[in-house]
C-alpha positions, 0 to 999 in steps of 0.5 A: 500500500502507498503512502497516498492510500494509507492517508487515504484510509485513514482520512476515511476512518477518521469520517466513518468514526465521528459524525462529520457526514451526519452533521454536513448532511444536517447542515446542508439541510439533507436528510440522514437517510439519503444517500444520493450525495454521500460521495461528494459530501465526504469528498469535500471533507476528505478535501477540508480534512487534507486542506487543514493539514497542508497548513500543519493543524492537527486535525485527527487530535482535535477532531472533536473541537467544534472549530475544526468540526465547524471548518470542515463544515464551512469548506463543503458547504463553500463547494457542495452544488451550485448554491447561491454565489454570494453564499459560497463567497461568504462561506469561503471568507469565513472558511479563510478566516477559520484556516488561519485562525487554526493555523497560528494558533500553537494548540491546533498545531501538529507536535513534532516528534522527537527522535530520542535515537538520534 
């Protein structure tokens, strides 16, 4: 297995054990049991999920923060459909501020282990 798809199973492990698609699903106004747009939902939140991650936030150890749950939520309600424009500009302004927030702040940060063997 390569390093791509390690990180993909453990990004959709990570989806599967908390309720990201319940809550997205919730938040764009579609009911649990539809299934119809699962694929792009968790799509987007695999794509937040990496997002976070190129700027260093640790988002397996604070997956259950509401800041980063409300950022995931933000990204794919910025990209999910064809919705009203001024709604996704707003939705990808407040998702910026998020990122940034997330990125400076030290507790969001991903630790650096220390080699002792070294």
């Amino acid at each position: 297995m390569t390093y791509e798809e390690l990180k993909n199973v453990e990004i959709n492990q990570l989806i599967a054990e908390t309720d990201l698609l319940k809550l997205a699903k919730e938040c764009l106004s579609i009911v649990d049991s539809s299934t119809m747009k699962d694929k792009e939902i968790t799509m987007l939140i695999e794509s937040a999920i990496r997002d976070l991650e190129r700027v260093e936030v640790d988002v397996k150890g604070h997956i259950e923060d509401n800041l980063v749950k409300n950022t995931i939520i933000i990204y794919v309600k910025a990209h999910f459909g064809d919705g009203d424009i001024n709604k996704r500009t707003e939705y990808l302004k407040r998702y910026k501020t998020n990122l940034r927030e997330l990125q400076f702040s030290e507790e969001y940060q991903k630790k650096e282990e220390v080699d002792n063997n070294a």
